[in-house]
C-alpha positions as CSV (number, residue, x, y, z in Angstrom):
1,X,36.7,-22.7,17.6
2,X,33.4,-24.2,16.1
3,X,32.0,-22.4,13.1
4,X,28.8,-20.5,14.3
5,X,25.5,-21.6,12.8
6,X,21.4,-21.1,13.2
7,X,19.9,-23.2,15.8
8,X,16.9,-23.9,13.5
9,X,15.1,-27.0,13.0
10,X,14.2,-28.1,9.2
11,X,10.4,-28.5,8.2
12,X,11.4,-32.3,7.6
13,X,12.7,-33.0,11.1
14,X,9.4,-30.7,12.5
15,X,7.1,-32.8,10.6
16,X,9.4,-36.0,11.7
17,X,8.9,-35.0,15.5
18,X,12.2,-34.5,16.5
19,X,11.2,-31.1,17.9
20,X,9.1,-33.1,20.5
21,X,9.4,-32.8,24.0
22,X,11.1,-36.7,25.0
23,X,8.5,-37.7,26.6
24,X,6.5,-38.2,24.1
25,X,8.9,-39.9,22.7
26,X,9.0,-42.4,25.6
27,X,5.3,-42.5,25.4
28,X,5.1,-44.2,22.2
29,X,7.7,-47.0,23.2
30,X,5.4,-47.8,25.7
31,X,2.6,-48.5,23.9
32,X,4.4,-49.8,21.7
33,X,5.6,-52.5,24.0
34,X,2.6,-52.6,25.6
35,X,1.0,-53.8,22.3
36,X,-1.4,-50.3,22.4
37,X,0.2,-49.1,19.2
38,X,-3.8,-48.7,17.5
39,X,-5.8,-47.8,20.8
40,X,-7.6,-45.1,19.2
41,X,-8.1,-41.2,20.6
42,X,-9.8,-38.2,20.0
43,X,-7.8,-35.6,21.4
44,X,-9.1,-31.9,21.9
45,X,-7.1,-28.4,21.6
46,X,-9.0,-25.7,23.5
47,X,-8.0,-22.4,26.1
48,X,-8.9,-22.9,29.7
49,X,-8.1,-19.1,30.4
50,X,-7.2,-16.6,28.9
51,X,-5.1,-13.5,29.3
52,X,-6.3,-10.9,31.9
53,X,-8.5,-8.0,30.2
54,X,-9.0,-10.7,27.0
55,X,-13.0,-11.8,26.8
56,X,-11.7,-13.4,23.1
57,X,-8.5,-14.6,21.5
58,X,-8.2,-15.3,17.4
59,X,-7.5,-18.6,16.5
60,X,-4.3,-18.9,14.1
61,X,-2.1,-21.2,12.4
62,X,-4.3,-23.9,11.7
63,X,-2.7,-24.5,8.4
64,X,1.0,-24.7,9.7
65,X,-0.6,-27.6,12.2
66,X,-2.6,-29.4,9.1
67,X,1.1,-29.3,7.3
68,X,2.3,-30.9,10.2
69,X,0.1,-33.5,10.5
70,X,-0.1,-34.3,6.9
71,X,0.4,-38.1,6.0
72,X,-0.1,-39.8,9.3
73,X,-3.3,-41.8,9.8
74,X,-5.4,-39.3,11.4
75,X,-8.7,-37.1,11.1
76,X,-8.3,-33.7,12.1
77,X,-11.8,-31.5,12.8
78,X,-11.1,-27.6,13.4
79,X,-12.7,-23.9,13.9
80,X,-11.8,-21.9,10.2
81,X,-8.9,-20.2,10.9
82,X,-9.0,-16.7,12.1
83,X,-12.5,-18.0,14.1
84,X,-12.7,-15.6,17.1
85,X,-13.0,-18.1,20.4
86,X,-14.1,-17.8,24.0
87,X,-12.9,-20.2,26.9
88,X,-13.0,-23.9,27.0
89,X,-14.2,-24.3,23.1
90,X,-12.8,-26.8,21.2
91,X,-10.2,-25.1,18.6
92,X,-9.2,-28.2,16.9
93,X,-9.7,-32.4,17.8
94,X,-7.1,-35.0,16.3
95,X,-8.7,-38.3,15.9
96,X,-6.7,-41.7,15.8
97,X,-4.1,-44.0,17.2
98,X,-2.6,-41.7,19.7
99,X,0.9,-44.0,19.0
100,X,0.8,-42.0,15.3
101,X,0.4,-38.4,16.3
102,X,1.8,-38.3,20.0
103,X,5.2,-37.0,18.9
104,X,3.7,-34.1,16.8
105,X,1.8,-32.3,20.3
106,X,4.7,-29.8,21.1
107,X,4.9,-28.7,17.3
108,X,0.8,-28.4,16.9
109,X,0.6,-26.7,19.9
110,X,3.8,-24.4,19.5
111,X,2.3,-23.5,16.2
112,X,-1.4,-23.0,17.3
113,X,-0.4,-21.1,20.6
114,X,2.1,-18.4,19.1
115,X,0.3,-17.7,16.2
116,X,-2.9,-17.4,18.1
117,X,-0.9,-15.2,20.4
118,X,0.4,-12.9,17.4
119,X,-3.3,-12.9,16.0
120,X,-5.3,-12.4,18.7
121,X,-2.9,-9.3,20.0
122,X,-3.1,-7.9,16.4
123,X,-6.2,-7.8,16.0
124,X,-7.1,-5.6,19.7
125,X,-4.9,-3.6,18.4
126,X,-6.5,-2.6,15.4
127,X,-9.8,-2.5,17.4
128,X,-8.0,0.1,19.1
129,X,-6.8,2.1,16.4
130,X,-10.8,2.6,15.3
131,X,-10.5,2.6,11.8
132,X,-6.9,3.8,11.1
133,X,-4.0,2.3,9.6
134,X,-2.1,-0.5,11.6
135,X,1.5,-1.5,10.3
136,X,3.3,-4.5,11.6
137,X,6.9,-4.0,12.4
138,X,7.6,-6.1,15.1
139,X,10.3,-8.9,12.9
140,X,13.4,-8.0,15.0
141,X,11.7,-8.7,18.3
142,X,11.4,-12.7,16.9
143,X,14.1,-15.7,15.7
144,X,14.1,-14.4,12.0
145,X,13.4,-18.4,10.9
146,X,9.7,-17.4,11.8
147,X,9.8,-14.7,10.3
148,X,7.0,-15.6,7.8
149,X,5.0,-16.7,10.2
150,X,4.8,-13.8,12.6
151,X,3.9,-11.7,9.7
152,X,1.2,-14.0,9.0
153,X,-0.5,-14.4,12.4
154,X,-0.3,-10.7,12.7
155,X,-2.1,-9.7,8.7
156,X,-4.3,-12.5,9.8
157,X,-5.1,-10.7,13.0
158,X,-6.1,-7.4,11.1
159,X,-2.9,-5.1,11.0
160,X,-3.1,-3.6,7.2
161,X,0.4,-4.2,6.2
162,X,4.0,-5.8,7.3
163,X,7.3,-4.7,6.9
164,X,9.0,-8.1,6.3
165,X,10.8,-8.9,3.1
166,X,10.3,-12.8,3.1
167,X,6.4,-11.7,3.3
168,X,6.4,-11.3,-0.6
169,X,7.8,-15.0,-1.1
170,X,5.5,-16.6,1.7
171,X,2.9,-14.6,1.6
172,X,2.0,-13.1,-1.4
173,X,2.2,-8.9,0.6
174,X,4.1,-6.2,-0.5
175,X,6.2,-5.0,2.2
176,X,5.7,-1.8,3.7
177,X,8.1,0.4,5.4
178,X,9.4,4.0,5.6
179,X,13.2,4.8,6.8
180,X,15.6,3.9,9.6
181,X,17.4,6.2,12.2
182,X,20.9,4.5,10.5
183,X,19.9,6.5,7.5
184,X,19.6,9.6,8.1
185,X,22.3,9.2,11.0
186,X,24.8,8.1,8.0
187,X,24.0,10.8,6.1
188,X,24.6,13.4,8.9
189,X,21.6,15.6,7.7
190,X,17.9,14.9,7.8
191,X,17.5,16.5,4.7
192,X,19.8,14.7,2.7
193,X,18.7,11.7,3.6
194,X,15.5,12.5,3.0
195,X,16.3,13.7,-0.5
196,X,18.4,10.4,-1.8
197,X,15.4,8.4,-0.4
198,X,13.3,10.5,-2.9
199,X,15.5,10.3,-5.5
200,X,17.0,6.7,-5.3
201,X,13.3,4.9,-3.6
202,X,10.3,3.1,-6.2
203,X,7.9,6.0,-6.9
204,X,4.9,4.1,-5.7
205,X,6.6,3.8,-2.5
206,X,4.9,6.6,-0.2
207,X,6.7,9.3,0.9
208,X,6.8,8.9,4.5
209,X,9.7,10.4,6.3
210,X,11.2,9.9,9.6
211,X,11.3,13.5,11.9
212,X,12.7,12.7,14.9
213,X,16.4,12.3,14.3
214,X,18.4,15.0,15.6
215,X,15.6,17.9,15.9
216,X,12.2,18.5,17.3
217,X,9.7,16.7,15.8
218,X,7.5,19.4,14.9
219,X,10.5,21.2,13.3
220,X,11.7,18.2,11.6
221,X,8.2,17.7,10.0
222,X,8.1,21.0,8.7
223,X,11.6,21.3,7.1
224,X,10.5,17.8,4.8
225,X,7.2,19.2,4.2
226,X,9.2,22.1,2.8
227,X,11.5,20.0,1.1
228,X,9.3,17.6,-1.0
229,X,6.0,19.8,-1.0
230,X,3.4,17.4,-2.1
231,X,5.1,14.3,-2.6
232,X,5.5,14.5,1.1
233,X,2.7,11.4,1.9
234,X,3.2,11.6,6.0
235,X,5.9,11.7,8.6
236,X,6.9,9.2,11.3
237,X,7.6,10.1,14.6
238,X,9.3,7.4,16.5
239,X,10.2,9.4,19.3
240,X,12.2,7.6,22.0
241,X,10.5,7.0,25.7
242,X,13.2,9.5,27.4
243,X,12.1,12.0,25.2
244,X,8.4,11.8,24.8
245,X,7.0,13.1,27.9
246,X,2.9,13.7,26.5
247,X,3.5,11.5,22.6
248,X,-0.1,13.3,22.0
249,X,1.1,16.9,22.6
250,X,3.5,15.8,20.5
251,X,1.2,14.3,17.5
252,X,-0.8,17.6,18.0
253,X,1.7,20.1,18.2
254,X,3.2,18.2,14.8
255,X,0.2,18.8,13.4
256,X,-1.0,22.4,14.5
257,X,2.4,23.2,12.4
258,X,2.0,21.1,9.5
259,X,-1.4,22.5,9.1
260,X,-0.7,26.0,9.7
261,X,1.9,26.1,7.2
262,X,-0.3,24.6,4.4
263,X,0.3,21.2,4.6
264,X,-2.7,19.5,5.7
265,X,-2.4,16.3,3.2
266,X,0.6,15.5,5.5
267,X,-0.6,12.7,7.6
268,X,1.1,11.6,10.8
269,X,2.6,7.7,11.6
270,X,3.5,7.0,15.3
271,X,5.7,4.0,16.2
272,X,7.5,2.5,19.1
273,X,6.8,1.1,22.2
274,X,3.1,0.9,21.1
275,X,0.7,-1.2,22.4
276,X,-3.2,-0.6,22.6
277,X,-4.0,1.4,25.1
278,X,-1.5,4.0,23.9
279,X,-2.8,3.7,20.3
280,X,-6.3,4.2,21.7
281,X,-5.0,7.3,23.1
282,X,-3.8,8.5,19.6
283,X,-6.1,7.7,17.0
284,X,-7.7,10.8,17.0
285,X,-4.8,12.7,15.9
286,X,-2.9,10.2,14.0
287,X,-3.3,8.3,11.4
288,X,-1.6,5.6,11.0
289,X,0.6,3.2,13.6
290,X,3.6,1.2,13.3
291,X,3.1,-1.2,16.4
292,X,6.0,-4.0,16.9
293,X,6.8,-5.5,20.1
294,X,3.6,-6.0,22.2
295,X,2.3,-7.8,19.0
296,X,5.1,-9.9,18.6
297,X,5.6,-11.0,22.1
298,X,1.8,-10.9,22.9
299,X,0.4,-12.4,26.3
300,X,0.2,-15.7,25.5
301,X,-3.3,-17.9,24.6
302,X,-2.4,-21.0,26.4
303,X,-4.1,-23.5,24.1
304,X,-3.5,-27.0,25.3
305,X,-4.1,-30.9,24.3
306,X,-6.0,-33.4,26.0
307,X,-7.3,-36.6,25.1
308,X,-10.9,-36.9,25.7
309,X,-11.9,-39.9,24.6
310,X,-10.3,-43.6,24.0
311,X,-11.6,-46.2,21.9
312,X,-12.3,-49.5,23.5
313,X,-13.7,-51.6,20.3
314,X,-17.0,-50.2,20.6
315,X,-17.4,-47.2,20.1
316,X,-15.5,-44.1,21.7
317,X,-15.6,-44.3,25.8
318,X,-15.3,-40.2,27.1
319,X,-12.2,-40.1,29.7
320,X,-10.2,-37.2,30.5
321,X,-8.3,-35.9,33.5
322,X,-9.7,-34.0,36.4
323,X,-10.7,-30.2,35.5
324,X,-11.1,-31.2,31.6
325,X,-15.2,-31.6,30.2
326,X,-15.0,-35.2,28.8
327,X,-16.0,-36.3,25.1
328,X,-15.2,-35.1,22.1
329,X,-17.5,-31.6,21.4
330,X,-18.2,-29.4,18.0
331,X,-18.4,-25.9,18.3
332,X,-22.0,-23.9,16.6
333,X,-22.7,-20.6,15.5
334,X,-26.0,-19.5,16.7
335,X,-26.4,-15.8,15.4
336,X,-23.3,-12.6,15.4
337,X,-21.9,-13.1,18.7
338,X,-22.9,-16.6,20.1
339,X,-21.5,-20.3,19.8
340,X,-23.3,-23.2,21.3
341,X,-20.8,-26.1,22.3
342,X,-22.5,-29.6,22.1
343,X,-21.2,-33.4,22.1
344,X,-19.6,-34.7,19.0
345,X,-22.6,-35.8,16.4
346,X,-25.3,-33.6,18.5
347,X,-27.7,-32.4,16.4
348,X,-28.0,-28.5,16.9
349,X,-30.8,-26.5,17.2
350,X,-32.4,-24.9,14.1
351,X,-30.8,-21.6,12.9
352,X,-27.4,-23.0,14.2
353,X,-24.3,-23.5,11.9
354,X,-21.5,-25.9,12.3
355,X,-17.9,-24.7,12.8
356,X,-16.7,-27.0,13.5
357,X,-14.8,-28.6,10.4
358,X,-13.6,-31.8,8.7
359,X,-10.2,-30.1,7.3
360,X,-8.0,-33.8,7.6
361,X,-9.5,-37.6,6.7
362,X,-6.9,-40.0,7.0
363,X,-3.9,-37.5,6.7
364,X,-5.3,-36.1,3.6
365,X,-6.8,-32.6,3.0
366,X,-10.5,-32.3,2.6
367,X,-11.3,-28.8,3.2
368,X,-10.2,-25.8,0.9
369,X,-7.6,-23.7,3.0
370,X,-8.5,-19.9,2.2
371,X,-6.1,-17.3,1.6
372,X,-4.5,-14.7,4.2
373,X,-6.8,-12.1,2.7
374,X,-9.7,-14.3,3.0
375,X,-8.9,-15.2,7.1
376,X,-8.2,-11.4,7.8
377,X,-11.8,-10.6,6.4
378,X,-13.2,-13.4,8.1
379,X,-11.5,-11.8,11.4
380,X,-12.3,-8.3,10.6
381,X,-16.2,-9.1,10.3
382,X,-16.0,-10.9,13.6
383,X,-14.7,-7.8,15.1
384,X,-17.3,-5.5,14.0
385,X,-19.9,-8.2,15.2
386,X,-18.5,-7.8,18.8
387,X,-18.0,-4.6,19.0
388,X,-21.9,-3.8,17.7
389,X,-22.8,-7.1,20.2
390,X,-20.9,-5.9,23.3
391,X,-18.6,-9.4,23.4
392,X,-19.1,-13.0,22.7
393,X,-21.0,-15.6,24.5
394,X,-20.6,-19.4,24.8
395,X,-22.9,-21.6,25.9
396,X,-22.1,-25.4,26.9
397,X,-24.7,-28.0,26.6
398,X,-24.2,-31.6,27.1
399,X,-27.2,-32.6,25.5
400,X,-30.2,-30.9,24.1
């Protein structure tokens, strides 16, 4: 029997393009043998649709791609990342010999399509919680090697906090979390759980304990707000689906006790199975949400590649396939909630600011990356824009 091992792929043999689909790989021997090694390209990344319900999607993981690309003989122009994007605009254009770069499409676009995914989920999410807490906890719904990189697309995309360890190396966030059902289940008794996670757990973790084990919920909450009187800093209901029936009768009756009983600095987490509509539904009486799955495994933002234009020796000529605009295009903010979308080098009109990007000249960096904190501001601010605009409008011209 063969020892068992991870099926993951290094960050050398990514960055090698051995993760690439093979027909890329048969691409380039093609040109190569067809002597069309330095035919140059521009080649765009943009969303031709996107999922039903979504008038915007968050674009993410701009920085895995530049790591990626790094050291081949390319340019790379891009939206900042965490930019919040409507249909058909150009997220991000490679420029040069398609023969260096070919074999690195499934990577970039694996990269830029999940995180986008994670991001753009995340943050309707938090739109939907209005202003309260929203706590990542969806790790063990992905391969743990991406670990990192979930919990980035998803701070990125607005949540507050994530629960995974490896976050702290990566990332530079402090982990949240509150308790398992394994705990208190070991212990046998809520209580004693709850009172070696007191005694044994940092002191500036929060208090937050988990009422849903073997009792009612509402009962549950009230014997640990007895127990650890004002350390108490919430409770977590995590209530399984077969026994839910209304979760917000649930959250009020929780708190109709708490509060009746003197304990109304006790505030109340949901989690599982969450998604936005149900946290919509409960951010009146809760406050806080641990969401997981439906921002892990988000409806995907289908962000594809196309070359746009070739280079013939003078000058770029614009060629795409059917259904695809032709030419390269840069992307310009004209005012909250409005991007203008003009040919490559088209002067915009006045009052309208470029974002499109030079992040990449000749596989080198140009641009300062920002932060994680920096991109989830930048996404955050975006949000509020919409939300005050009603939605975001994009306007293609093809010349001015």
């Amino acid at each position: 029997m063969e020892k068992p091992r991870l099926y993951v792929a290094s960050v050398d043999e990514i960055r090698r393009g051995e993760t690439a689909d093979i027909y890329f790989l048969r691409t380039k021997r093609i040109l190569e043998k067809s002597g069309l090694r330095d035919r140059r390209v521009r080649a765009e990344f943009h969303v031709t649709s996107l999922p039903r319900g979504y008038g915007w999607a968050v674009f993410a993981g701009l920085e895995e791609a530049l790591a990626i690309l790094e050291g081949r003989s390319v340019n790379v122009y891009a939206l900042p990342e965490g930019t919040v994007f409507g249909v058909n605009e150009p997220l991000m254009i490679i420029e040069g010999p398609y023969y260096e770069f070919a074999e690195l499409e499934t990577a970039v676009l694996g990269v830029l399509r999940h995180e986008s995914s994670v991001a753009s989920k995340a943050a309707r999410v938090k739109l939907a919680a209005g202003g309260k807490q929203v706590l990542f906890f969806g790790l063990r719904a992905v391969h743990p090697a991406i670990a990192p990189a979930v919990d980035r697309a998803a701070y990125i995309g607005g949540v507050d906090a994530v629960a995974g360890v490896a976050s702290s190396k990566y990332l530079g966030l402090k982990p949240v979390g509150t308790m398992p059902h394994a705990l208190v289940i070991v212990f046998g008794d809520q209580r004693e759980a709850w009172k070696a996670f007191d005694e044994h757990v940092e002191k500036d973790v929060p208090r937050i304990m988990l009422v849903d084990t073997f009792c009612d919920e509402r009962e549950e909450a009230l014997m640990a707000a007895r127990l650890l009187g004002d350390r108490l800093w919430g409770v977590r209901l995590d209530t399984p689906s077969s026994r839910r029936g209304s979760m917000r009768r649930i959250v009020e009756e929780v708190r109709w006790t708490l509060d009746l009983h003197g304990y109304k600095h006790v505030k109340i987490i949901v989690s599982g199975g969450l998604d936005e509509d149900s946290v919509r539904e409960l951010r009146d009486v809760a406050d806080a949400f641990g969401v997981g799955t439906s921002i892990a495994f988000p409806p995907s933002i289908d962000i594809s590649m196309d070359i746009v234009e070739v280079d013939y020796g003078s000058g770029f000529t614009p060629r795409t396939k059917r259904g695809k605009l032709p030419g390269a295009k840069m992307v310009y903010r004209c005012g909250p909630c409005r991007h203008l979308v003009l040919p490559f080098g088209v002067q915009p009109p006045s009052g309208c600011e470029p974002l499109t990007k030079l992040y990449m000249k000749d596989g080198k960096i140009v641009e300062k990356l920002p932060d994680i904190r920096e991109i989830r501001e930048y996404v955050l601010k975006q949000l509020s824009e919409l939300e005050k605009c009603g939605g975001l409008q994009v306007e293609f011209r093809a010349s001015l």
